[in-house]
C-alpha positions in Angstrom: -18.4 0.0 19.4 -18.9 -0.8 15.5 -16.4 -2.4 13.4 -16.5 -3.3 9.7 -14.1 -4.8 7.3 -14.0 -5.2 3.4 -11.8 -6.1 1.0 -10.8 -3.7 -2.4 -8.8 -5.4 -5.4 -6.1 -3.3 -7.2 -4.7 -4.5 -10.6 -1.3 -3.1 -11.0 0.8 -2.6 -14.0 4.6 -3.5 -12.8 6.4 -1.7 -10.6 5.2 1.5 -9.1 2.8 3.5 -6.4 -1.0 3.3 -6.9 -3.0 5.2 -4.8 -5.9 3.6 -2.9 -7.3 6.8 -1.1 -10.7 6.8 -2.7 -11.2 3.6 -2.3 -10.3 3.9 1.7 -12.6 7.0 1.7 -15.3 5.3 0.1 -15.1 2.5 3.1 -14.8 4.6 5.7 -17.8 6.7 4.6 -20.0 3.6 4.0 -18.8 2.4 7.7 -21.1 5.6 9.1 -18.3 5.3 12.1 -17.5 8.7 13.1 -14.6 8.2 15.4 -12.1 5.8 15.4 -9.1 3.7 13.7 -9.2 2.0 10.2 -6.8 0.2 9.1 -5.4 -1.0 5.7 -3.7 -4.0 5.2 -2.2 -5.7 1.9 -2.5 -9.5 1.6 0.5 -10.1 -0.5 4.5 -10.2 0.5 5.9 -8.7 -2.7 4.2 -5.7 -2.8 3.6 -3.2 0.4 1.5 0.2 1.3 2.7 3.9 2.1 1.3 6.9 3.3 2.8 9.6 1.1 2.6 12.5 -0.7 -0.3 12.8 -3.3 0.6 16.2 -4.7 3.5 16.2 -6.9 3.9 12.7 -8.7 7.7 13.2 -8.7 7.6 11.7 -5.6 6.6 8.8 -6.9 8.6 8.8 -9.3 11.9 9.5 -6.9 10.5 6.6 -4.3 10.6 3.9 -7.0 13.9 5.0 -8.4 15.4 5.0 -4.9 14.1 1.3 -3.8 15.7 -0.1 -7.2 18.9 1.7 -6.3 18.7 0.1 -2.7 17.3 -3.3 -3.7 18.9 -3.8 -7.3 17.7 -7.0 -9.5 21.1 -9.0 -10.3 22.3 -9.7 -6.9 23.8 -12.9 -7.4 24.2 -14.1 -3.7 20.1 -14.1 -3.7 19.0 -17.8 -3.0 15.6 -17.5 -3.7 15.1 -17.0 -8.0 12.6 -19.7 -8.9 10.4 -16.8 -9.2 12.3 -14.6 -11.4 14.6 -12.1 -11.1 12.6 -9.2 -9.9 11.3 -11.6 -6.6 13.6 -11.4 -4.1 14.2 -7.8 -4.7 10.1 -6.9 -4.1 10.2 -9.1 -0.7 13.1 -7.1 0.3 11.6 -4.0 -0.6 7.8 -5.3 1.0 10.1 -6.1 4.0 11.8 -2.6 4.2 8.1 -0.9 4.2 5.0 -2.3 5.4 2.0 -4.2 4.6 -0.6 -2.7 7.5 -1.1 1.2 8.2 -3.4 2.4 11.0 -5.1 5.5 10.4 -7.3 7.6 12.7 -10.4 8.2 12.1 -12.3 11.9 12.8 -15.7 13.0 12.3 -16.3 10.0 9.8 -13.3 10.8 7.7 -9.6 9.6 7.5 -7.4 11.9 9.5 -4.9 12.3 6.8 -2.6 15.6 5.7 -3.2 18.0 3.2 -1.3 15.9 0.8 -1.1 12.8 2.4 -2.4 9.6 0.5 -2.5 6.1 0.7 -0.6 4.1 -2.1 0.2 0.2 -2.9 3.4 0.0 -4.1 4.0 -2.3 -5.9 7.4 -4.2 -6.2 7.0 -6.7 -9.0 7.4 -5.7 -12.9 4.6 -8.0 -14.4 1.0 -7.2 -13.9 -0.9 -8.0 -10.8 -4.2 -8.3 -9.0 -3.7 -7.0 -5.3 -5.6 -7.6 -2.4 -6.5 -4.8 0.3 -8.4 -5.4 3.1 -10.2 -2.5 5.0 -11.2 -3.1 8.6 -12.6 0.1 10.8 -13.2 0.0 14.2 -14.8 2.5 16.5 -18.3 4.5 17.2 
């Protein structure tokens, strides 16, 4: 059994999905672990990751417009502002998703769909630099 682990920065732009697939490619390839389970993992709680699809960017598009329907900026019952308006809302949201994703791995490659891909998405409007950390485990 082998296992390695890394970590890969993204610098967002505001709100949106930015897709991290090459970069979990690249890992897994320099890993040389042919079978097995990497998994992703975002160090942050105002941001999250999804595996979605990588084909049509409408989808991305339609997934952001959605979450600031359901988690609106404005709710004035929200306790926690010190931050700024668009805070609470991305823990929420980061709380609604997920911040780890296992994925298998298969003849040295992630085992991912046709038009799968994995994305940060990120919840806050300002610029940031994310943290994702890589680990892969297996033989």
């Amino acid at each position: 059994m082998q296992q390695a682990i890394d970590r890969h920065s993204v610098e967002t732009q505001g709100q949106g999905l930015y897709e991290v697939t090459r970069a979990l490619r690249h890992f897994v390839a320099d890993a040389r672990i042919e079978t097995g389970l990497v998994t992703a993992y975002v160090r942050h709680t105002s941001c999250s990751l999804l595996i979605q699809e990588n084909a049509d960017p409408d989808v991305q598009t339609d997934l952001t417009g959605f979450f600031r329907r359901l988690v609106p900026e404005g709710m004035d019952w929200l306790v926690h502002t010190a931050e700024g308006p668009d805070d609470m809302p991305a823990h929420i949201k980061a709380a609604l998703t997920q911040t780890s994703i296992g994925i298998p791995v298969s003849d040295g490659r992630p085992v991912l769909g046709t038009w799968q891909g994995l994305y940060l998405f990120e919840h806050r409007k300002r610029p940031h630099r994310r943290e994702l950390v890589f680990h892969i485990i297996g033989d």
